[in-house]
ZAZATI-263016 format. One record per residue (C-alpha): residue in one letter; y, x, z. Coordinates in steps of 0.2 Angstrom, whole numbers, padded with zeros to 4 digits, always signed. Layout:
AYXZ...
//
This chain:
X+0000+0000+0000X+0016+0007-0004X+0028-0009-0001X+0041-0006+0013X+0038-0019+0028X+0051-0020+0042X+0049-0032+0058X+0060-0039+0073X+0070-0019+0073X+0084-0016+0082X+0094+0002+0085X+0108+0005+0098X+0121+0017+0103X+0127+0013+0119X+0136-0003+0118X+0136-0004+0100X+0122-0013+0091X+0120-0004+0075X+0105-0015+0069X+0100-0030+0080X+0087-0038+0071X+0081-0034+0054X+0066-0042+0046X+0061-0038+0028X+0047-0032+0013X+0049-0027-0001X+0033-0026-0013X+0026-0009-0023X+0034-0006-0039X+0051-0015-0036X+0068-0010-0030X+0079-0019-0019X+0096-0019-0016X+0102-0017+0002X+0121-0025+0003X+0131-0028+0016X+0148-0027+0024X+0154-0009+0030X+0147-0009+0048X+0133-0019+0044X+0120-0008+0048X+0114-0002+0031X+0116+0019+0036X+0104+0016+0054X+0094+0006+0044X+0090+0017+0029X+0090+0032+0043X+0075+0023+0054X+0065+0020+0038X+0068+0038+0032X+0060+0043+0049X+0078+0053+0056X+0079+0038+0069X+0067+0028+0083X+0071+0011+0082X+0073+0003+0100X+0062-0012+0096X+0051-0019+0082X+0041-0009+0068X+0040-0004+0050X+0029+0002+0038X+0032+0012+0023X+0019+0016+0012X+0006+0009+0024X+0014+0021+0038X+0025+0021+0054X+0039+0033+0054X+0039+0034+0073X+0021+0039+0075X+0016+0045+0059X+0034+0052+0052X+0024+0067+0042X+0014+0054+0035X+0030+0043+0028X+0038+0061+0023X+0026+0065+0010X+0026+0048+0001X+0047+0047+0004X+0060+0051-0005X+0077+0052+0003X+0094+0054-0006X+0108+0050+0008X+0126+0046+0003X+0131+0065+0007X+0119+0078+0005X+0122+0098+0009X+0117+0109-0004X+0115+0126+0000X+0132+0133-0008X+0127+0151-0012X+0110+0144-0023X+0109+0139-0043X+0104+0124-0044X+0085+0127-0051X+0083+0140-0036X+0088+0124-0024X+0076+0112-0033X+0061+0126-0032X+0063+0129-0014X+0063+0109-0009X+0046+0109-0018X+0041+0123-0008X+0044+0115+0008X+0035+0099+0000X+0020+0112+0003X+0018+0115-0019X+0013+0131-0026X+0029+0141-0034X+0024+0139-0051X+0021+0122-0048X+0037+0119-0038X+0048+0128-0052X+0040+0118-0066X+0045+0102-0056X+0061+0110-0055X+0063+0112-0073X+0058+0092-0076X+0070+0086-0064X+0085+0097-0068X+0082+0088-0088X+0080+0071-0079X+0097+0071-0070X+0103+0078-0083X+0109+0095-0075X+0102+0108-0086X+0122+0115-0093X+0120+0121-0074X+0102+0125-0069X+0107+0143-0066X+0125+0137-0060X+0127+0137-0040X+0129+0122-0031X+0144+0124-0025X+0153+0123-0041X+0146+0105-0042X+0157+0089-0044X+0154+0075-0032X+0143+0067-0045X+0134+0083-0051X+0130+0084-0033X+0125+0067-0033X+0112+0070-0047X+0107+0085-0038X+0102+0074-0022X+0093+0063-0034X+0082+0076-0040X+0079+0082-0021X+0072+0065-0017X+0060+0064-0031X+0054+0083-0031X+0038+0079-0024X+0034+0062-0034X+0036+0051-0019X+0030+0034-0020X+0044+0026-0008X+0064+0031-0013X+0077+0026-0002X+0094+0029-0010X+0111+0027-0001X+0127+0023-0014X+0117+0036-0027X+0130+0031-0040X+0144+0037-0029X+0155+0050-0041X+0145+0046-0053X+0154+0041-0071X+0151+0027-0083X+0138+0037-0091X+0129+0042-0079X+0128+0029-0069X+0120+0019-0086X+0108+0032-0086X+0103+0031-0066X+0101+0012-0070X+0087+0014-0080X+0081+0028-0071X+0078+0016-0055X+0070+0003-0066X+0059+0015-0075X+0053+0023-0058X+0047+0006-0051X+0039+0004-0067X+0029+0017-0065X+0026+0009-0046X+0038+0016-0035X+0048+0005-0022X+0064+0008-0022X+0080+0005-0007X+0095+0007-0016X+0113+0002-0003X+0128+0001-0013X+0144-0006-0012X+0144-0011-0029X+0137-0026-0032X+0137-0029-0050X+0127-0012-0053X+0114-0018-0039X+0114-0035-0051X+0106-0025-0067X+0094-0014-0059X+0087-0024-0042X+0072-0037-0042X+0076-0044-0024X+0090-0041-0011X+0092-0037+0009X+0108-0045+0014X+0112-0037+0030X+0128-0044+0040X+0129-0036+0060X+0116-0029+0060X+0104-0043+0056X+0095-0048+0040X+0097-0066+0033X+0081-0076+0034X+0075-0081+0016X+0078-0098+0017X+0096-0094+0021X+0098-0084+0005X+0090-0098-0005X+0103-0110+0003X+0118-0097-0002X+0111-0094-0020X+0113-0112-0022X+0132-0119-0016X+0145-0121-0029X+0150-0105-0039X+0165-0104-0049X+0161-0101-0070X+0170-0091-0083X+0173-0099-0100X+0180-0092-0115X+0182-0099-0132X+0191-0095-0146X+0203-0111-0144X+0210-0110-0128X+0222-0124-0129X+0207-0134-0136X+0197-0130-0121X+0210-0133-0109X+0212-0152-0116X+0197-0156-0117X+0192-0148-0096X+0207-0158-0091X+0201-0174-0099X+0183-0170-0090X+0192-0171-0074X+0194-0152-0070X+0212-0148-0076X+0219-0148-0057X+0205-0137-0052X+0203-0123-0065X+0210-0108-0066X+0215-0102-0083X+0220-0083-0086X+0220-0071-0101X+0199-0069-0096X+0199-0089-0099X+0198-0102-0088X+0189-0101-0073X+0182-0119-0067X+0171-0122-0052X+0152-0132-0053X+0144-0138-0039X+0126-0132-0046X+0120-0124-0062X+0115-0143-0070X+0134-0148-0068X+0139-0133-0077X+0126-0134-0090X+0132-0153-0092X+0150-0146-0099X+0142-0133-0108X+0135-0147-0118X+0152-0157-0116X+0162-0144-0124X+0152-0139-0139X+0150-0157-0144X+0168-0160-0140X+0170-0146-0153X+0177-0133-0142X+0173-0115-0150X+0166-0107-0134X+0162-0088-0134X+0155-0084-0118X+0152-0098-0103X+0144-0088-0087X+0145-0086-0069X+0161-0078-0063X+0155-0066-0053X+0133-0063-0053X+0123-0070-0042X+0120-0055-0028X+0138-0055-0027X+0139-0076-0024X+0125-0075-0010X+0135-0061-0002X+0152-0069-0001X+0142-0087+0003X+0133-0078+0018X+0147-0072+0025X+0161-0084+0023X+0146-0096+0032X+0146-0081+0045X+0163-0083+0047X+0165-0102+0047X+0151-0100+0063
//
């Protein structure tokens, strides 16, 4: 089994409750995105499953291990890549990749050839012989990334990997996620950027302080009324005919298009059809923002309103 399971886990420092109750799985072979507001817990969270904390209560699992009692165990089917990583200044960056799969216990042939892989992979090799401290923020970043998957770990826990990164890259790190649970590795991924999470997770872990929401309280999120973004290639047309329907007074209409809100995916399917046999030349009719994003704001607005 190599899924993640967390149960009933909480982690104090003091008086502060960094994580009071997290409950989640997530399966082999897919990735997950952790979200939550700043403070939420995410960092003592990802720090307990990557065995560098004790939780004070509750267990996990990962790969089929505990990271309290068996921490060796979850280290050699882990892959870590923290927000900020320290990387040995006054090594190239081939010589740091060999000597992390030396301490994974691989032969030096075998660890410089992984090396070599890797440094193609995240796409470093202009500075395979470069040291690291010459690295940008988002060269470093790629760096780390390779660190985590030197020894072909089947668990990766990744905190804000695309951090520095740019447009480019980040495309390519996209992919590389999704191809990695391909292959059958779960994957964490905590990001504040939500519409990235949106293109390369299978399932989310919405964290507010501390605790996790329960499923049925997601399900309940995804499915309140969302604002939609319509474009069309008439927009006077398409503001006529949305007033008529009733939403005039209620839509928001920008150089993007009009912004209208539906109370369920039916109601706005309902206009879709309205408009086209109304005649209005629509070009693009979608949720305003994606649906990782909605359940976030809806959990924690209902947080609030508590």
């Amino acid at each position: 089994m190599s899924g993640i399971t967390v149960e009933g886990v909480a982690r104090s420092f003091g008086d502060v409750h960094a994580v009071r109750h997290a409950s989640f799985e997530v399966a082999q072979g897919s990735v997950a995105g952790l979200i939550g507001p700043n403070g939420a817990g995410k960092t003592t969270l990802l720090l307990m499953l990557a065995t560098l904390l004790v939780p004070d209560s509750g267990s996990i699992r990962v790969a089929g291990y505990d990271p309290v009692t068996e921490p060796h165990q979850v280290r050699r089917r882990m892959g870590w890549m923290p927000d900020a990583l320290g990387s040995w200044p006054s090594l190239d960056v081939r010589t740091a990749l060999t000597t992390s799969g030396r301490m994974y216990g691989m032969e030096f042939d075998e660890a410089s050839r992984r090396a070599d892989e890797l440094i193609g992979l995240v796409g470093l090799t202009p500075l395979a012989d470069q040291p690291t401290r010459v690295l940008s923020r988002g060269q470093k970043q790629r760096l780390s990334l390779a660190r985590a998957l030197v020894h072909d770990p089947e668990v990766l826990l990744l905190d804000e990997p695309a951090s520095g990164l740019d447009p480019a890259a980040r495309t390519e790190l996209r992919e590389l996620v999704r191809r990695l649970a391909h292959e059958g590795k779960t994957v964490i991924v905590s990001s504040h950027v939500l519409a990235e999470l949106e293109e390369m997770a299978d399932t989310a872990v919405y964290l507010a302080a501390g605790e996790t929401a329960a499923p049925d309280e997601v399900a309940r999120a995804g499915r309140t009324a969302r604002d939609w973004r319509v474009r069309s290639l008439d927009p006077d047309r398409l503001a006529a005919v949305l007033g008529a329907a009733g939403y005039g007074e209620v839509s928001v209409v920008d150089r993007f298009g009009a912004v209208v809100p539906f109370a369920s995916e039916a109601d706005a399917a309902q206009m879709l059809a309205h408009l086209v046999g109304s005649g209005v030349p629509i070009s693009s009719f979608a949720p305003a923002v994606g649906d990782l994003e909605h359940v976030f704001h809806d959990l924690n607005r209902s947080d609030g309103d508590a």
